[in-house]
KETIDO-46289 format. One line per 3 residues: their letters; for each residue x, y, z of C-alpha. Coordinates in Angstrom, 1 decimal, decimal comma. Example, Ala and Ser with C-alpha at 12.3 -4.5 7.8 and 13.67 -1.06 7.14 Angstrom:
residues 2
AS = 12,3/-4,5/7,8 | 13,7/-1,1/7,1
END
This chain:
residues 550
XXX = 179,5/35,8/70,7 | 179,2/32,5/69,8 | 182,6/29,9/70,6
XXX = 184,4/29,4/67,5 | 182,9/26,1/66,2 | 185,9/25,1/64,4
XXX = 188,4/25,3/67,7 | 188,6/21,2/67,5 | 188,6/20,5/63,9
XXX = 191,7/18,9/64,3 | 190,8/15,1/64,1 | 191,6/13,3/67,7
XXX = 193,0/10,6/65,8 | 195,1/12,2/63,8 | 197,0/13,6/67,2
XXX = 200,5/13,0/67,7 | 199,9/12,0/71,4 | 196,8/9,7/70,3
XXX = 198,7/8,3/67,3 | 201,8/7,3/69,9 | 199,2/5,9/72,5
XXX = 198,2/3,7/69,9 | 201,5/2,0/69,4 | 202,1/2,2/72,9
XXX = 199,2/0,6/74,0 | 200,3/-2,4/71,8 | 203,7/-2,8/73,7
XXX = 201,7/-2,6/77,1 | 198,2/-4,1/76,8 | 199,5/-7,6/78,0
XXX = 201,5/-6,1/81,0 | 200,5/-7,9/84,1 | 200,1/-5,5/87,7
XXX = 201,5/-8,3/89,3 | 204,9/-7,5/87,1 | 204,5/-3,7/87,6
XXX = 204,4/-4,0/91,2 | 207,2/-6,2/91,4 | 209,8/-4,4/89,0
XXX = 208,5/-1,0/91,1 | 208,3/-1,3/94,8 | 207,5/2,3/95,1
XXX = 204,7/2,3/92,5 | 202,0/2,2/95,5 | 204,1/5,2/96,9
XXX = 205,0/7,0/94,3 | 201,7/6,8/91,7 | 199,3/8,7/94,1
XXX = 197,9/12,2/94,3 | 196,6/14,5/96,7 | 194,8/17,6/96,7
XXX = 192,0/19,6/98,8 | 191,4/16,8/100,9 | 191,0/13,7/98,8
XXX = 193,9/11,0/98,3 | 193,7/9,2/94,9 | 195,8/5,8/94,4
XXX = 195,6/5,4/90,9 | 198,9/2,9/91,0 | 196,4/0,0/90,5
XXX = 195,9/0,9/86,6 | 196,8/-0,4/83,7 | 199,5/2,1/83,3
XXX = 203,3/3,3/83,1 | 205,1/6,7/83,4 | 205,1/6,5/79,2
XXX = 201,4/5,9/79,8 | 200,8/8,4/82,0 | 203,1/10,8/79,5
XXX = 201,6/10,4/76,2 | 197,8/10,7/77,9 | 198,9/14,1/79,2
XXX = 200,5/15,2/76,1 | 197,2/14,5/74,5 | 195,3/16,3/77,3
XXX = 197,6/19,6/76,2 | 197,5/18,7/72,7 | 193,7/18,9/72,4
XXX = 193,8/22,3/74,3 | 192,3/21,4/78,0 | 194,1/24,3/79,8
XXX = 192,2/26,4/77,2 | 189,1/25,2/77,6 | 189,4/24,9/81,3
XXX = 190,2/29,0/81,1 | 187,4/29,1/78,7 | 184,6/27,5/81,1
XXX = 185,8/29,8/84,1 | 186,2/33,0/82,5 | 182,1/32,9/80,9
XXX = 182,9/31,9/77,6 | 179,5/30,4/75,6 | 181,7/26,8/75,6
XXX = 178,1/25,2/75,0 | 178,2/26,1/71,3 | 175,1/24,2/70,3
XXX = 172,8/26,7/72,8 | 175,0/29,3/72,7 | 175,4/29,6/76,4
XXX = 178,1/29,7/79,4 | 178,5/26,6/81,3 | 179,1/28,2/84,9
XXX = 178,1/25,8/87,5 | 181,5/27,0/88,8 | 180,1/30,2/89,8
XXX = 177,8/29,1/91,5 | 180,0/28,0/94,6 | 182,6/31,3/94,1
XXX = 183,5/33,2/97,2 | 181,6/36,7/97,0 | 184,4/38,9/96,2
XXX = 184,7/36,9/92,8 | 184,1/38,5/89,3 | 182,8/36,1/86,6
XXX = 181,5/37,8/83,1 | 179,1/36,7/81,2 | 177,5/39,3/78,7
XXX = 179,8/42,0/80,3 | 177,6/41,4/83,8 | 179,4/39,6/86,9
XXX = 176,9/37,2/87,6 | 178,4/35,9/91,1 | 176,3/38,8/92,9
XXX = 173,0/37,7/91,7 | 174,5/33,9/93,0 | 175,1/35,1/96,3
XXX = 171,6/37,1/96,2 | 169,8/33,8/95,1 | 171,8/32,0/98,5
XXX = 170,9/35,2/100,2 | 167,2/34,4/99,5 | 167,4/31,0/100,0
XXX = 169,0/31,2/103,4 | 166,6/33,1/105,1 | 163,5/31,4/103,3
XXX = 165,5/28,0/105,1 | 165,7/29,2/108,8 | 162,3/30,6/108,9
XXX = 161,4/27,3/108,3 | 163,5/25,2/110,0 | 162,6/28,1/112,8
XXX = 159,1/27,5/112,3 | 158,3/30,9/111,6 | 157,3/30,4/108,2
XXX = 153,9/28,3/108,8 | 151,2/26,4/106,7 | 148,1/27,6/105,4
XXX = 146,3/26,6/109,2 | 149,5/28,1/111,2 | 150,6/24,8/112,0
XXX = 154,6/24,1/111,2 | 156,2/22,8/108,5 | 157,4/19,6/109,4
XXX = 157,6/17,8/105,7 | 159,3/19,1/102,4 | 159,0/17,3/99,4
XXX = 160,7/18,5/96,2 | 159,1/18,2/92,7 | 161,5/17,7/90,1
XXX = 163,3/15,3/87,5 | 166,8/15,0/86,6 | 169,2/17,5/87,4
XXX = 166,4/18,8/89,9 | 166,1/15,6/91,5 | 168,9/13,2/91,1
XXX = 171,2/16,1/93,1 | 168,8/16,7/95,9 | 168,3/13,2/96,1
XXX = 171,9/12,2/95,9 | 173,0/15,2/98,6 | 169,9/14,8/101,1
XXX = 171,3/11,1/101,8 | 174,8/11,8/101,8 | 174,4/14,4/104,1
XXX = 171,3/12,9/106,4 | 174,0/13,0/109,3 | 174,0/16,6/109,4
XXX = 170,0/17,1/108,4 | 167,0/18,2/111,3 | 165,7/14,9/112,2
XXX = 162,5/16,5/112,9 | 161,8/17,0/109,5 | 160,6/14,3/106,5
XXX = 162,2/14,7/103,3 | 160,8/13,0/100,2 | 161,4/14,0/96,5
XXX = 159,3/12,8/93,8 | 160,1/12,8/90,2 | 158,4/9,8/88,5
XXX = 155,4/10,6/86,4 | 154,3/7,1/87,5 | 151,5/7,4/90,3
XXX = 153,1/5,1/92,4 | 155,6/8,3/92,9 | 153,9/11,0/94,0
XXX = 151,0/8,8/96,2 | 154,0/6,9/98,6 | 155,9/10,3/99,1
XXX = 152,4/11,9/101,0 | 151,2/8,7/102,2 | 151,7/9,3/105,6
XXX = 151,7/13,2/105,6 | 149,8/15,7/106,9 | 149,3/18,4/104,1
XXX = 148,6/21,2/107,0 | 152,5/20,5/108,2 | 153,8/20,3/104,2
XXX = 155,7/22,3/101,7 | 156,3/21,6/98,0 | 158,8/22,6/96,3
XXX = 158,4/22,6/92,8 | 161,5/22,7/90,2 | 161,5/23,4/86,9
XXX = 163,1/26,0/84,9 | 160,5/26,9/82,4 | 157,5/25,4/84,5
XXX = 156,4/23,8/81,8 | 158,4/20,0/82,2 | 156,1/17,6/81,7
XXX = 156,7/15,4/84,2 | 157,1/17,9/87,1 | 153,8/19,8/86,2
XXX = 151,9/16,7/86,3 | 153,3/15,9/89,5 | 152,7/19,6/90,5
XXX = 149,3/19,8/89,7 | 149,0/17,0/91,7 | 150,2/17,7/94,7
XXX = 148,2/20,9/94,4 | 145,0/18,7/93,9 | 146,1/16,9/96,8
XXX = 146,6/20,3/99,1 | 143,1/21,7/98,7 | 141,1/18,5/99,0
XXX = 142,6/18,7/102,5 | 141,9/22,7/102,5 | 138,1/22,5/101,0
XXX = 139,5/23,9/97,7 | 141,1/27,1/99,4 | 143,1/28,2/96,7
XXX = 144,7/30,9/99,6 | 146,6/27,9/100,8 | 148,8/27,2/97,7
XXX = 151,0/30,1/98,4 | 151,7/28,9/102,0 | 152,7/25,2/101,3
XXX = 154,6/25,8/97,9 | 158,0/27,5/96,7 | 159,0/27,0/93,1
XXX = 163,1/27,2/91,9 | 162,2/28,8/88,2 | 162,6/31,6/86,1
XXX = 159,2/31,7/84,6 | 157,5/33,7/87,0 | 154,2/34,2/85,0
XXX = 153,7/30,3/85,1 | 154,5/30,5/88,7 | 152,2/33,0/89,6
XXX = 149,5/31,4/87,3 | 150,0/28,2/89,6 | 149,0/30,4/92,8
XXX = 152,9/30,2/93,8 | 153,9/33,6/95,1 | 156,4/35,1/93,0
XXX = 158,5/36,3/95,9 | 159,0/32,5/96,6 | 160,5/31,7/93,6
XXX = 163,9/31,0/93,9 | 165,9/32,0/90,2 | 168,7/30,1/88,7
XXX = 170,2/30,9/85,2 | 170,5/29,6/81,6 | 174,1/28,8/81,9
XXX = 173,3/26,5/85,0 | 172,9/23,1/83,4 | 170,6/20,4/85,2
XXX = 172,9/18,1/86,1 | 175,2/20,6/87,7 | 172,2/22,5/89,4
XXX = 172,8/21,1/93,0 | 174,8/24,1/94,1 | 172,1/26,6/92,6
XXX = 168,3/27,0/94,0 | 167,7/23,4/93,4 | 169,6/22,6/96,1
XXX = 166,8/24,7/98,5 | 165,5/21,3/99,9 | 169,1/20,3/100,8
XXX = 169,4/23,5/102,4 | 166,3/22,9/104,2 | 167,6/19,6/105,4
XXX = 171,4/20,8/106,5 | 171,0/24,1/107,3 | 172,2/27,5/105,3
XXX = 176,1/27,1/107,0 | 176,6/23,5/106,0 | 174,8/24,6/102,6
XXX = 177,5/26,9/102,6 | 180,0/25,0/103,8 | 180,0/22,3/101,1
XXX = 179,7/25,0/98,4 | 183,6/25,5/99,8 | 183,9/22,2/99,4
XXX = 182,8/22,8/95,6 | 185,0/25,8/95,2 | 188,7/24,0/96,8
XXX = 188,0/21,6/94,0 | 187,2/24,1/91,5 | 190,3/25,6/92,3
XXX = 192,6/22,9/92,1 | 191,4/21,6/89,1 | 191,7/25,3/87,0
XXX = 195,0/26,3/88,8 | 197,3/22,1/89,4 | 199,7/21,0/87,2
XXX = 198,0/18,6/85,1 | 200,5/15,7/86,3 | 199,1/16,3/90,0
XXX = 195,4/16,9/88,9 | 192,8/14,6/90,6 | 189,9/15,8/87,9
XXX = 192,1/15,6/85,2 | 194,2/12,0/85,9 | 190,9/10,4/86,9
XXX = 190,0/11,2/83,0 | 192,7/10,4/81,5 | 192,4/7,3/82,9
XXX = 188,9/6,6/82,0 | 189,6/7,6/78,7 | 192,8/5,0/78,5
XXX = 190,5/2,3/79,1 | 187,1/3,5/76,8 | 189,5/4,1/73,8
XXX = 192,0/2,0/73,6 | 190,9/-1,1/76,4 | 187,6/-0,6/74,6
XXX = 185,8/-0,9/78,3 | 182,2/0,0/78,0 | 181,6/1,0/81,7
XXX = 183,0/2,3/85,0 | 182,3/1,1/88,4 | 181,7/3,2/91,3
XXX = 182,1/1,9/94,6 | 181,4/4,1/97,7 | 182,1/2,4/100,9
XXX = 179,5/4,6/102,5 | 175,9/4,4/103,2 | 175,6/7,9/103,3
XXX = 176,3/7,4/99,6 | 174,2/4,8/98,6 | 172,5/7,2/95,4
XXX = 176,0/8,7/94,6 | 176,3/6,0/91,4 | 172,6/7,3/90,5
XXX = 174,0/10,5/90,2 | 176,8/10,2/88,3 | 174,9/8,2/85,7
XXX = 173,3/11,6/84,4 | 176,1/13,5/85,2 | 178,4/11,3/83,2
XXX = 176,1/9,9/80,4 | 174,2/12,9/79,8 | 177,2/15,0/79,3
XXX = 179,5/12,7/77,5 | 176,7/9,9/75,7 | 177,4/11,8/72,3
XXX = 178,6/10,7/69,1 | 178,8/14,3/67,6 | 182,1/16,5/67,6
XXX = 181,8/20,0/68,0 | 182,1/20,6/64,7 | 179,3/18,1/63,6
XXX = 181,0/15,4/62,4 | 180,9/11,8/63,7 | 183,2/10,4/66,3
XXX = 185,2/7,5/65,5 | 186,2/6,2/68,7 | 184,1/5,4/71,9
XXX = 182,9/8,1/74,4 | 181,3/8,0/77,6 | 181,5/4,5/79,1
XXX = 178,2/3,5/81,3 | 178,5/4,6/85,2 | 176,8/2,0/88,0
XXX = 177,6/0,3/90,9 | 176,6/-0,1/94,2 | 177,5/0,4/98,0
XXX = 179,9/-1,6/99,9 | 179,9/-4,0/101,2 | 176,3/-4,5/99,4
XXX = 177,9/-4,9/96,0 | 180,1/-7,7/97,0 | 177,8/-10,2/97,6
XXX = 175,9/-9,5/93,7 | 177,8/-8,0/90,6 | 181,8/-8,4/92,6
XXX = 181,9/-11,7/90,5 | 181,8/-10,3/87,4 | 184,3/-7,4/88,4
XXX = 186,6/-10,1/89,4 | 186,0/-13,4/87,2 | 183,8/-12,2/84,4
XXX = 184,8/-11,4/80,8 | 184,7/-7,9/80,9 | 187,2/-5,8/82,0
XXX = 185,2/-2,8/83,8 | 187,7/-0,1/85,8 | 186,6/0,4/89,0
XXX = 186,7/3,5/91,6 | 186,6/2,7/95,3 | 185,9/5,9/97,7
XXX = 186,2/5,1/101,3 | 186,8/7,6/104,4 | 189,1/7,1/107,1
XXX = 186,7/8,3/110,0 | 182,8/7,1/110,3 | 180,0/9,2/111,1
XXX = 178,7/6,3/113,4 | 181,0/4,4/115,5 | 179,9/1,5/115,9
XXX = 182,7/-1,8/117,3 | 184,7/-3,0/114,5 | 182,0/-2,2/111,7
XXX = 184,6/0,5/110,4 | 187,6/-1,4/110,4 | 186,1/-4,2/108,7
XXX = 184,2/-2,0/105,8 | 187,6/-0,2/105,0 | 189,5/-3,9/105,4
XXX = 186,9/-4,7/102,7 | 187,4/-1,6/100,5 | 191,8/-2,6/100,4
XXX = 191,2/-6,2/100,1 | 188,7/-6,0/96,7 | 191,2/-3,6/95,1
XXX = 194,1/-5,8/95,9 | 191,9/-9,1/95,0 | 191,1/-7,4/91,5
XXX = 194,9/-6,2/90,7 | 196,3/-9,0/91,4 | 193,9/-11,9/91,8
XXX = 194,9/-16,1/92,2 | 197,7/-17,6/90,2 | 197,5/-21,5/89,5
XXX = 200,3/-22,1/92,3 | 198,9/-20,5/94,6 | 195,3/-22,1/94,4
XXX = 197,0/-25,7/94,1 | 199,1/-24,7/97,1 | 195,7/-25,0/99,6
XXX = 195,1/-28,3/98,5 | 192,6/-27,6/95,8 | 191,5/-30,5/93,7
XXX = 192,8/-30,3/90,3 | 189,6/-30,3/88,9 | 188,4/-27,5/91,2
XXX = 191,6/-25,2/90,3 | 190,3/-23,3/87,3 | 187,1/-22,3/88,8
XXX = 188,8/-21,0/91,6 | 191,9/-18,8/89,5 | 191,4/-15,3/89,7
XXX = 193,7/-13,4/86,8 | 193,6/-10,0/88,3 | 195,4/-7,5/86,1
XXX = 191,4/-5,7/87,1 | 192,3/-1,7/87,3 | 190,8/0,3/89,9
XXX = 191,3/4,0/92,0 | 190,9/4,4/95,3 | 189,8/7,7/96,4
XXX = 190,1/8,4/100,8 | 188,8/11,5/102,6 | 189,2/11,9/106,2
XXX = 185,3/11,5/106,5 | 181,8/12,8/105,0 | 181,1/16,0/105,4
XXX = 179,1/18,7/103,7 | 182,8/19,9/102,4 | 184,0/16,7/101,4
XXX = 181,3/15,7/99,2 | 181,3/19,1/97,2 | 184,9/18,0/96,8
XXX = 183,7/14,8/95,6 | 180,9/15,7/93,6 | 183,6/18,4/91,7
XXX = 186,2/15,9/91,0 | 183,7/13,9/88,9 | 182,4/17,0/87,1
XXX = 185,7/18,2/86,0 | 186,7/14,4/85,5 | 183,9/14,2/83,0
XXX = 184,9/17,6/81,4 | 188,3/16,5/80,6 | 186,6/13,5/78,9
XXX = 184,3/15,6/76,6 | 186,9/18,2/76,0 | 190,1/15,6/74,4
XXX = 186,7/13,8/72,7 | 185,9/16,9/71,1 | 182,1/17,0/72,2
XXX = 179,3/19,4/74,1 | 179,4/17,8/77,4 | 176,9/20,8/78,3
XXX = 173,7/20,0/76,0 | 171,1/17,4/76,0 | 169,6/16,6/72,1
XXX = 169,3/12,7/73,2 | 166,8/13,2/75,9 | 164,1/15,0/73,2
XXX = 162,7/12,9/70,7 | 161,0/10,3/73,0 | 159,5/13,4/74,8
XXX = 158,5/14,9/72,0 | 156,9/11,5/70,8 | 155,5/11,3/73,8
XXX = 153,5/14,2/73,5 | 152,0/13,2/70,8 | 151,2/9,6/72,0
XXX = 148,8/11,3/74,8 | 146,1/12,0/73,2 | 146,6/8,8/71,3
XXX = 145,6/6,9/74,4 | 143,5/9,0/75,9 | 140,5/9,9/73,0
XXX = 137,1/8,6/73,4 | 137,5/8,0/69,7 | 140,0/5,9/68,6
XXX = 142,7/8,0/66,5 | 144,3/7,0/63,4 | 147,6/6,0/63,7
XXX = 150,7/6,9/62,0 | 153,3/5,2/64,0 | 155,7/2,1/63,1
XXX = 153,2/-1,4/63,2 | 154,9/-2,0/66,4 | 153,8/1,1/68,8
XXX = 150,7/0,8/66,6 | 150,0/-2,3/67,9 | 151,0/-1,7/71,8
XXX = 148,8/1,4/71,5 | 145,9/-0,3/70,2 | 146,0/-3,3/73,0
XXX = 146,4/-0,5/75,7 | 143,5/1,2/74,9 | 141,2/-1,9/74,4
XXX = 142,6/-3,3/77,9 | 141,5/0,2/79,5 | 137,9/-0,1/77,9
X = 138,6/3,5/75,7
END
């Protein structure tokens, strides 16, 4: 049964807690940090939370205990603890495809029970991770063997998306833990460039694919498929025996996958109410399993699972997912910020901001309410950023002196994964210092008091009053980023849910494709097509084919 559509008819704006937030925010927008700080000498103390692992400082915000009030009134007035209940239990809370939304259960212990068309579907998870498992050691055993019985020494995944941002995303967060004696690459580009770096240097005798792609029909991934497939006999004389040797495929369309020359008993199934961007727990994550091994694999599905937990069972006032939202909705709605910086002070995490950009804008880029009608207030703001120390030395200006006011989140652990001297003291020096440099910044006195010319002094003012978290974990393991990884996903659910939108469907990603499609054949006939298109892409159609001679 389809979820009522009209659950959220109630207007947002039209909310008692919004409504009050609105005069409130008028009373506070000119408070200064530096004053908030100074009339509260506990506020570093007292406005933190901790949970599963992860410390969150969220005193550096824009915010007061009425603040922090009226946006958790409006978190219980729009019904979150309902719609949190309604995710876990199975509920079809994506209304628009009439599915679940149950990434959750796919990192539930085994004894769990979660419904969905009156089957428990956390059996057929654990089956799937069963599968997975022992597919992953014979490899990394080198049991399983290529087409020519040498081992399998390189694994590149095929995918796009969800299917590739999260494999990217957890294979270099977790390269501490991974078998150095094994290549990784992932392609997902349908540029050429792509697919002809990642098996530059390989050796096709020593290589699995793994091809992702739910329906095995994506454009892009077939393309690259087929390639790579191309690729594997030229080196095998066109042996077509070799295919099901060197390639897996994570889909449920097994007649496509068999058609392929895949195996069928290598395909690894995930489910309809597993969206892309919160596949990297299901069988897209088989290459990270390949890299770290079936118990870290497991291990960071814990990770997952503690933050699962905490977010369906806290208090909302000690709720990292839901405080971080709150938050980010305070400063989208009524700051009017159009983005969010995230700042891991990690290498490990150098393609975490690349993840959360679908994870984030994907879910929440929507301007549609449940019920159909338009939005009249801002949703997702823009994710980005950089690693530190990296991003100090570019887009830090900006963050500190430039005219927009972007919130910031700082993640930092307290132990490295490579000692190294003072490197770690002086990254997480770094990490302290840029949150306290943006909160409270350069007054005028203080400048003048080192002597500054007076002409120099206004360059050299830093306002501050710049609101960021800072997020510590002990350090990065397999457990702590599915902690991390969770906390933004149920972050970016409490946004969709007080906005009143599908954070769990996609519309905005089709029309280009679809365009696309139809642009093809456009370019590539012998005889040139009429065209139908805007004078523009007309135009830019035309000039490519006359500078490719068709």
């Amino acid at each position: 049964m389809m979820t009522n559509r009209t659950e959220n008819i109630f207007p947002l704006t039209e909310r008692n807690a919004w409504k009050a937030l609105t005069v409130h925010y008028e009373q506070v927008r000119r408070l200064q940090l530096r004053t908030l700080f100074a009339d509260d000498p506990q506020r570093g103390e007292r406005m933190t939370a901790e949970a599963v692992g992860l410390y969150l400082d969220y005193s550096k915000n824009l915010v007061t205990d009425e603040t922090l009030t009226l946006l958790l009134q409006l978190a219980r007035e729009c019904g979150l603890r309902q719609r949190i209940e309604a995710m876990f239990s199975g509920e079809k809370i994506n209304i628009t495809e009439d599915r679940a939304v149950l990434h959750v259960a796919l990192r539930a212990p085994k004894e769990a029970s979660i419904i969905v068309d009156g089957v428990n579907v956390v059996p057929q998870v654990h089956a799937v991770l069963d599968k997975m498992a022992h597919f992953s050691e014979r490899v990394r055993s080198g049991e399983w063997k290529g087409h020519t019985g040498k081992r399998i020494r390189n694994v590149v995944n095929i995918g796009i998306g969800g299917s590739d941002l999260g494999p990217v995303m957890a294979y270099e967060a977790l390269k501490y833990y991974s078998d150095r004696a094994m290549i990784f690459r992932f392609v997902s580009n349908i540029d050429s460039t792509d697919f002809t770096e990642a098996v530059h240097d390989l050796d096709p005798a020593e290589t699995l694919f793994i091809v992702s792609s739910k329906t095995f029909t994506t454009l892009e991934t077939m393309t690259n498929a087929h390639t790579a497939r191309e690729w594997l006999l030229a080196a095998f004389g066109g042996d077509t025996q070799s295919i099901a040797k060197h390639f897996v495929a994570v889909s449920t369309n097994a007649e496509e996958v068999a058609k392929f020359g895949i195996d069928t008993a290598q395909m690894f199934e995930f489910w309809d109410w597993v969206g892309g961007r919160y596949s990297m727990t299901s069988a897209i994550g088989l290459s990270t399993m390949l890299a770290i091994g079936p118990a870290n694999f497991r291990i960071m599905l814990r990770g997952f699972h503690q933050m699962d937990e905490h977010f369906r069972t806290a208090p909302f006032e000690s709720n990292l997912p839901v405080l971080m939202g709150l938050l980010t909705l305070w400063y989208t709605d009524f700051f009017g910020t159009q983005a969010v910086a995230v700042l891991p002070y990690e290498q490990y995490l150098k393609r975490f901001p690349a993840y959360l950009q679908q994870l984030a804008m994907e879910s929440n880029g929507k301007q549609m309410t449940l019920n159909g009608s338009r939005v009249s207030y801002n949703t997702s703001p823009i994710y980005w950023g950089e690693p530190g120390t990296n991003g100090q030395h570019s887009f830090y200006q900006l963050l500190h002196q430039g005219t927009s006011l972007i919130p910031c989140d700082f993640i930092a652990f307290i132990e490295t994964l490579n000692p190294l001297g003072r490197h770690h003291d002086i990254l997480l020096s770094n990490v302290f210092a840029q949150a306290e440099a943006l909160a409270f910044g350069k007054t005028v006195e203080q400048v003048k008091a080192e002597g500054t010319p007076d002409w120099l002094v206004p360059h050299r003012i830093f306002e501050g009053n710049r609101p960021s978290n800072t997020i510590l974990a002990e350090r990065l393991t397999p457990e702590a980023l599915g902690k991390l990884v969770a906390l933004y996903e149920h972050s970016v659910f409490t946004q969709g849910t007080i906005w009143g939108i599908n954070s769990f469907d996609q519309w905005g990603v089709e029309l280009g494709k679809v365009l696309a499609q139809r642009i093809i054949p456009e370019l590539e006939n012998k005889i040139e097509p009429a065209l139908g298109h805007d004078s523009s892409t007309n135009q830019l159609i035309r000039r490519y084919r006359n500078s490719k001679g068709t």
